[in-house]
C-alpha positions, 0 to 999 in steps of 0.5 A: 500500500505504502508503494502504490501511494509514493506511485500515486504521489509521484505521478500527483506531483508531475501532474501539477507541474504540467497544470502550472505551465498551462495554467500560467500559459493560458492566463497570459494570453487573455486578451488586455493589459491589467495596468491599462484596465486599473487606469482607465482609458484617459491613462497616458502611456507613460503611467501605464508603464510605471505600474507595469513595472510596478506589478512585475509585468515587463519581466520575461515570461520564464521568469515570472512564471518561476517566481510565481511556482516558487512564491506558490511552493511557500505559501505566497500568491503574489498580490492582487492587482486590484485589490492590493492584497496577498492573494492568500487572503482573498483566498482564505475569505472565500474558500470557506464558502466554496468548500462547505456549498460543494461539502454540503451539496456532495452530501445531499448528492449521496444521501439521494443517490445511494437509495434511489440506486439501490432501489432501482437496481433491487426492482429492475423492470417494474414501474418504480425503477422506470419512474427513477430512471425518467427522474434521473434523466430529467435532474440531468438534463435540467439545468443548474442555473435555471432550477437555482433560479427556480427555487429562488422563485419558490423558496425564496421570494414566494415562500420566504423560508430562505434568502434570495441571495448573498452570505451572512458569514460564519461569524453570524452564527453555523445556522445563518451560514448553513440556511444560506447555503441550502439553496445554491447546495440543493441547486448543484446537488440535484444533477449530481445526485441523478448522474450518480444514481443512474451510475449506482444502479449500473454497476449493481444490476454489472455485478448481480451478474457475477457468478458469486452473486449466483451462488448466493442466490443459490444458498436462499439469498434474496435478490435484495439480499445478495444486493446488500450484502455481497454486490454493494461492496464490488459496485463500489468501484465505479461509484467512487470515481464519479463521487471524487470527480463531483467533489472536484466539480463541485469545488471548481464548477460552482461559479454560475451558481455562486454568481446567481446566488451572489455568493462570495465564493472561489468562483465569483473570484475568479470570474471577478479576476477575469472581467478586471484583468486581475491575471495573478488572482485568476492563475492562483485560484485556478491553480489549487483548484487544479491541486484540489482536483488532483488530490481527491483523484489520489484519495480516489485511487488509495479508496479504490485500493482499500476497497479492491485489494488487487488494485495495489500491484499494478 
C-alpha cells in the first residue's frame, strides 16, 4: 500500500507541474493589459508603464512564471492587482464558502443517490425503477442555473423560508451560514445526485451478474439480499470515481451558481479576476483548484485500493 501511494504521489506531483505551465500559459494570453484596465482609458502611456513595472509585468515570461511556482511552493500568491492584497487572503475569505456549498451539496448528492440506486437496481423492470430512471434523466438534463433560479422563485421570494441571495458569514452564527447555503447546495446537488444514481444502479444490476452473486442466490439469498450484502461492496468501484470527480466539480464548477446566488465564493473570484484583468488572482485560484482536483483523484485511487485489494500491484 505504502508503494502504490509514493506511485500515486509521484505521478500527483508531475501532474501539477504540467497544470502550472498551462495554467500560467493560458492566463497570459487573455486578451488586455491589467495596468491599462486599473487606469482607465484617459491613462497616458507613460503611467501605464510605471505600474507595469510596478506589478512585475515587463519581466520575461520564464521568469515570472518561476517566481510565481516558487512564491506558490511557500505559501505566497503574489498580490492582487486590484485589490492590493496577498492573494492568500482573498483566498482564505472565500474558500470557506466554496468548500462547505460543494461539502454540503456532495452530501445531499449521496444521501439521494445511494437509495434511489439501490432501489432501482433491487426492482429492475417494474414501474418504480422506470419512474427513477425518467427522474434521473430529467435532474440531468435540467439545468443548474435555471432550477437555482427556480427555487429562488419558490423558496425564496414566494415562500420566504430562505434568502434570495448573498452570505451572512460564519461569524453570524453555523445556522445563518448553513440556511444560506441550502439553496445554491440543493441547486448543484440535484444533477449530481441523478448522474450518480443512474451510475449506482449500473454497476449493481454489472455485478448481480457475477457468478458469486449466483451462488448466493443459490444458498436462499434474496435478490435484495445478495444486493446488500455481497454486490454493494464490488459496485463500489465505479461509484467512487464519479463521487471524487463531483467533489472536484463541485469545488471548481460552482461559479454560475455562486454568481446567481451572489455568493462570495472561489468562483465569483475568479470570474471577478477575469472581467478586471486581475491575471495573478485568476492563475492562483485556478491553480489549487487544479491541486484540489488532483488530490481527491489520489484519495480516489488509495479508496479504490482499500476497497479492491488487487488494485495495489499494478
Amino acid at each position: 500500500m505504502i508503494r502504490f501511494a509514493a506511485t500515486r504521489l509521484l505521478s500527483l506531483a508531475l501532474s501539477l507541474l504540467m497544470a502550472s505551465i498551462v495554467v500560467f500559459a493560458v492566463v497570459q494570453v487573455i486578451p488586455g493589459d491589467p495596468a491599462s484596465y486599473m487606469l482607465g482609458l484617459n491613462a497616458t502611456p507613460e503611467a501605464v508603464e510605471a505600474l507595469r513595472n510596478e506589478l512585475g509585468l515587463n519581466g520575461s515570461i520564464w521568469a515570472r512564471y518561476i517566481g510565481w511556482v516558487s512564491g506558490m511552493l511557500v505559501g505566497d500568491f503574489g498580490q492582487s492587482y486590484t485589490y492590493r492584497v496577498p492573494v492568500s487572503d482573498l483566498i482564505a475569505q472565500r474558500i470557506w464558502v466554496s468548500l462547505p456549498l460543494a461539502m454540503i451539496a456532495l452530501l445531499m448528492s449521496t444521501l439521494i443517490a445511494f437509495p434511489v440506486g439501490l432501489i432501482a437496481a433491487a426492482r429492475r423492470g417494474k414501474f418504480s425503477d422506470y419512474s427513477i430512471m425518467g427522474l434521473t434523466q430529467l435532474g440531468i438534463a435540467v439545468p443548474n442555473f435555471w432550477f437555482a433560479m427556480l427555487l429562488v422563485l419558490v423558496f425564496a421570494i414566494n415562500l420566504h423560508w430562505f434568502g434570495a441571495g448573498g452570505f451572512p458569514g460564519w461569524e453570524n452564527g453555523i445556522f445563518a451560514g448553513l440556511k444560506a447555503l441550502t439553496l445554491p447546495a440543493i441547486a448543484l446537488a440535484l444533477p449530481q445526485a441523478s448522474i450518480l444514481a443512474r451510475v449506482m444502479r449500473s454497476s449493481l444490476l454489472e455485478t448481480l451478474t457475477q457468478d458469486y452473486i449466483r451462488s448466493a442466490r443459490a444458498k436462499g439469498l434474496t435478490r435484495a439480499q445478495a444486493l446488500r450484502r455481497h454486490a454493494l461492496r464490488n459496485a463500489m468501484i465505479p461509484v467512487l470515481t464519479i463521487i471524487g470527480l463531483q467533489f472536484s466539480f463541485l469545488l471548481a464548477g460552482a461559479i454560475i451558481i455562486e454568481n446567481v446566488f451572489y455568493l462570495p465564493g472561489l468562483g465569483q473570484l475568479i470570474y471577478k479576476g477575469i472581467t478586471q484583468r486581475d491575471l495573478v488572482v485568476v492563475e492562483s485560484v485556478v491553480m489549487l483548484l487544479v491541486f484540489a482536483v488532483i488530490l481527491v483523484t489520489f484519495l480516489v485511487d488509495l479508496a479504490y485500493a482499500a476497497v479492491d485489494p488487487r488494485l495495489r500491484k499494478r
